[in-house]
C-alpha positions, -999 to +999 in steps of 0.1 A: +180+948+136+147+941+119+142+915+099+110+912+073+090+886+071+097+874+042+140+870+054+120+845+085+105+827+063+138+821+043+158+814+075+133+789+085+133+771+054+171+770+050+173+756+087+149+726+078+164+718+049+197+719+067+184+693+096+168+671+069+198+668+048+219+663+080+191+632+092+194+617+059+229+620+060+232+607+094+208+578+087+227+568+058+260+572+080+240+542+105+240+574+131+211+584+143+211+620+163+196+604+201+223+584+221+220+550+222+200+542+193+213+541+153+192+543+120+212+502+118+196+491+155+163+507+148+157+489+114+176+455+127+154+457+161+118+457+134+129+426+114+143+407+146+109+413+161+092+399+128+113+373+126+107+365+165+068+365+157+074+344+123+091+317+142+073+316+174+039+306+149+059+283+125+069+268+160+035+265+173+024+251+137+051+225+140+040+215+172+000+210+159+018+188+132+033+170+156+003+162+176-020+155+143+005+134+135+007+111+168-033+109+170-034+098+133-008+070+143-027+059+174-061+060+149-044+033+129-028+015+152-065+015+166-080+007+131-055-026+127-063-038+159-100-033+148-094-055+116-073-081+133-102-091+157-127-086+131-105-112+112-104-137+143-146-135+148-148-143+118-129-174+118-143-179+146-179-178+130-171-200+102-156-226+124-188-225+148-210-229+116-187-256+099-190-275+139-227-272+139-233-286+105-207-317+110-231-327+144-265-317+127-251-343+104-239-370+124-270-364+144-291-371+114-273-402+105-272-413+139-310-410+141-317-425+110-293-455+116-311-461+148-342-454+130-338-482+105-322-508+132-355-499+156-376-509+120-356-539+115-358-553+151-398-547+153-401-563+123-381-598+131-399-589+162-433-590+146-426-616+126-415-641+151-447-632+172-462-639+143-448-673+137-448-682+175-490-675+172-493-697+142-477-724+157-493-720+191-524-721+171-519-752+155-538-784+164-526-812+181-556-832+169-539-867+152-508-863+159-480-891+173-449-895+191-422-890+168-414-930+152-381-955+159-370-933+190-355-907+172-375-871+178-374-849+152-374-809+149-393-809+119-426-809+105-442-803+141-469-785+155-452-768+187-420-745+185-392-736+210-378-704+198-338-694+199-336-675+232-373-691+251-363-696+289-380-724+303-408-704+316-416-688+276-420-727+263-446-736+296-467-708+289-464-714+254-472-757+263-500-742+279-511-713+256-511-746+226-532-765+253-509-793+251-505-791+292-529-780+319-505-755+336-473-740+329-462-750+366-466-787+361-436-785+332-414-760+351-414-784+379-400-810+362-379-789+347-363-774+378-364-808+393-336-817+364-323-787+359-333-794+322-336-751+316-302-754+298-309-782+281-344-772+260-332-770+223-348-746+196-369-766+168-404-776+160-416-811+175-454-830+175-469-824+207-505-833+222-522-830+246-525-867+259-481-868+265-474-870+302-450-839+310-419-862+312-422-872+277-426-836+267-399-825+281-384-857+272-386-847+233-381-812+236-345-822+254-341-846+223-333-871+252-310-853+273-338-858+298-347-893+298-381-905+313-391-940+319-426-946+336 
């Protein structure tokens, strides 16, 4: 039997409507026509896979987090640790300042307390060089023994200072020319053992005493000389 071209075409339309309408039925249906596999599978199977890839990058986004997090942690624990010894040099600093400007102080006392006692010693010290050269000076033309026995420490022309050893007061006898040599005085004083006994004062010496009456007087009679 012949068909025309035109009954073909006709047929061929009717049979893919027929298999379209059938799909869409079966997909609505959840069937699919291939074993195995359903139109409920196939669109299930797409969203797990998104919803694998989703999770997989919100994981791996979590995970950054987590690390940004623990590295900003260990940054401050970092920057407090930074701060707390910034803190101690610091004090440090200030206490090494405030320590150097208490002994630049007590230096500067010290120096000018010794300062002024160094001024204050040269100055008695000038003075009683001073007073020993007048004295020594002084002349021991017209003068007498002392009257009634009794010598006197004032109103003389030699001195025996505080502190003069035996051998200061013969050079000093001799220096005033009231003796010929310092020896001939610190012979009769070691003789006596009269070094002890020289007392500090201002007698009349001159030069025409024998050295036992010198030492005599300057003794005030401790020593006692008769010729």
């Amino acid at each position: 039997m012949k068909l025309s071209r035109n009954t073909l075409r006709s047929l061929a339309v009717g049979f893919l409507a027929s298999a379209v309408v059938t799909a869409a039925f079966a997909l609505s249906q959840g069937q699919l026509p291939v074993q195995g596999v359903n139109g409920t599978n196939l669109l299930n199977g797409g969203s797990t896979t998104a919803n694998a890839d989703q999770q997989a990058q919100l994981d791996a986004l979590s995970s950054e987090k987590s690390a940004l997090e623990s590295t900003q942690n260990v940054l401050n624990a970092s920057l407090t640790s930074l701060k707390e010894q910034a803190s101690r040099q610091s004090s440090e600093l200030e206490a090494l300042k405030s320590h150097s400007a208490s002994s630049a102080s007590n230096e500067s006392s010290s120096s000018s307390s010794e300062s002024s006692s160094s001024s204050e010693s040269d100055q008695a010290n000038n003075q009683a060089e001073t007073g020993q050269e007048q004295n020594n000076g002084t002349s021991t033309e017209g003068t007498s023994a002392p009257r009634n026995g009794q010598w006197t420490t004032e109103g003389g022309n030699f001195t025996v200072n505080p502190g003069d050893t035996s051998e200061d007061v013969a050079q000093n006898l001799y220096n005033a020319g009231i003796i010929s040599s310092p020896d001939v005085f610190l012979e009769v004083v070691e003789q006596w053992d009269l070094s002890t006994l020289l007392i500090a004062g201002t007698y009349e010496l001159n030069s025409g005493m024998n050295v036992n009456t010198i030492a005599e007087i300057l003794t005030n009679g401790a020593y006692y000389w008769i010729p």
